[in-house]
C-alpha positions as CSV (number, residue, x, y, z in Angstrom):
1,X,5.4,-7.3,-18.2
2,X,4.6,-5.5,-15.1
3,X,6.0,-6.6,-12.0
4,X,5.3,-5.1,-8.5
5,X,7.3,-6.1,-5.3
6,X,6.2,-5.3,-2.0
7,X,7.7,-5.4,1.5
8,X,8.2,-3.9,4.8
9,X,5.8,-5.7,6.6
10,X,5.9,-7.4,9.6
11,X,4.9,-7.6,13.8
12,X,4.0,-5.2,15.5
13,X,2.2,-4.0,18.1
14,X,-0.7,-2.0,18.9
15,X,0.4,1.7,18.4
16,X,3.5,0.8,16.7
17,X,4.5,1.9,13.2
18,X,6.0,0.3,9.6
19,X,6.9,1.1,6.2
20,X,5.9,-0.7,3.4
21,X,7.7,-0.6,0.2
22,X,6.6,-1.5,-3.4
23,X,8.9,-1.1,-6.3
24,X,7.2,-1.1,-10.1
25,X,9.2,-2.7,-13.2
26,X,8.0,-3.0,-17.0
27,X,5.9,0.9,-16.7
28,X,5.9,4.2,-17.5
29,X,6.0,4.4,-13.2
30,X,5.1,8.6,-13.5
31,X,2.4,7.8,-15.2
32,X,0.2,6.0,-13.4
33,X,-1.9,7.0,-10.6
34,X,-0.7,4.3,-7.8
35,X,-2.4,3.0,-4.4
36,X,-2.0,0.9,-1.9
37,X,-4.7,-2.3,-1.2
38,X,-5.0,-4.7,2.0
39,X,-6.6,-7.7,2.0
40,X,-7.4,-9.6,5.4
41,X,-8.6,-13.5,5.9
42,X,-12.1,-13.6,4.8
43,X,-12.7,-10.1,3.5
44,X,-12.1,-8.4,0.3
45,X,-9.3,-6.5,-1.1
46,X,-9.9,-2.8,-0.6
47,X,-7.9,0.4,-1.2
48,X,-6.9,2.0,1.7
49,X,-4.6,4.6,0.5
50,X,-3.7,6.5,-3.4
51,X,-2.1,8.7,-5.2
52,X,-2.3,10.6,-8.3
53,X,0.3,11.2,-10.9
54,X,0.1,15.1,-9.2
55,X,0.8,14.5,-5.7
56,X,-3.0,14.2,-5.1
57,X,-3.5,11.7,-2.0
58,X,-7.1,9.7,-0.8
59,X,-7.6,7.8,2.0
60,X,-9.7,5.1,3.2
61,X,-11.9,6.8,6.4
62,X,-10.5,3.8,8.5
63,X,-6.8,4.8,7.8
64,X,-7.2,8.6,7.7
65,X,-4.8,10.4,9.7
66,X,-2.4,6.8,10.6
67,X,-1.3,6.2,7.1
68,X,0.9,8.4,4.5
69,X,1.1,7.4,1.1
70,X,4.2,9.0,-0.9
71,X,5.8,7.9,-4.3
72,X,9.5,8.3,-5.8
73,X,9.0,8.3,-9.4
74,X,12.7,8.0,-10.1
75,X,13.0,4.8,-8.2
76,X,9.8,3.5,-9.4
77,X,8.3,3.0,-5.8
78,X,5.1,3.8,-3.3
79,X,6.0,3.8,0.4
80,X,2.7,3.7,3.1
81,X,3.8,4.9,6.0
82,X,1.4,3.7,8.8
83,X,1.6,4.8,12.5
84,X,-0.5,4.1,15.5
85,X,-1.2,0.8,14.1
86,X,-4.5,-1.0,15.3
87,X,-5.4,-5.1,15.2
88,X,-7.7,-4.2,12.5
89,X,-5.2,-3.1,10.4
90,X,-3.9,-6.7,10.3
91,X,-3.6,-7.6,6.6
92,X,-1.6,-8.5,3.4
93,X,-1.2,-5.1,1.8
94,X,-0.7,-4.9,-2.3
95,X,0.7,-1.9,-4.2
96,X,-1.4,-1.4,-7.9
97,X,-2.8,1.2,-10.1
98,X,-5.3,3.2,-8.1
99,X,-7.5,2.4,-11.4
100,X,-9.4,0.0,-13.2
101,X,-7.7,-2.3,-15.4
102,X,-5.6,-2.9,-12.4
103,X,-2.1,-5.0,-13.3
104,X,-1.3,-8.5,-12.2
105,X,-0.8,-8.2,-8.3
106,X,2.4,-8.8,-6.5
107,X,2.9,-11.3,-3.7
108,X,2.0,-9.0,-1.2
109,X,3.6,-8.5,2.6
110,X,1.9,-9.1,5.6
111,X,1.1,-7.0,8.3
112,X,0.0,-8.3,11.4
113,X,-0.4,-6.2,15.1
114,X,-0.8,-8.3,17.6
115,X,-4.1,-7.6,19.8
């Protein structure tokens, strides 16, 4: 059974920075191609941020050039690194395949940047 943890969110403020973790269980981790999701109130869950088995790395136009995506295959984990952080941004934020059939999701951690 896969399981996926996330955390690292928190407050912040405008221009500020965090690092979200999210650590995989029950999967061949290296395998997969691996992204990162955020979902605010109201709106749907969208992919702001992957990477491929390769190193490969795609991002969302609204986060391009703020976030960083990286992966530690060892330790079974995706970090998003996200600077210059902007209201919008304010959302839970998932860790999944980058790919359809997508596993179960995790609880999530919230990320909210006060306006």
């Amino acid at each position: 059974q896969v399981q996926l943890v996330e955390s690292g969110g928190g407050l912040v403020l405008p221009g500020g920075s965090l690092r979200l973790s999210c650590v995989a269980s029950g999967i061949d981790f290296k395998a997969h191609d691996m992204g990162w999701y955020r979902q605010a109130p109201g709106k749907q869950r969208e992919l702001v941020a992957s990477m491929t088995t390769f190193g490969r790395t795609n991002y969302a136009d609204s986060v391009a050039g703020r976030y960083t995506i990286s992966r530690d295959n060892p330790k079974h984990a995706v970090y998003l690194q996200m600077n210059d952080l902007k209201p919008e941004d304010t959302a839970a934020y998932y860790c999944n395949r980058a790919v359809s059939p997508r596993w179960d999701w995790g609880q999530g951690t919230q990320v909210t940047v006060y306006s």
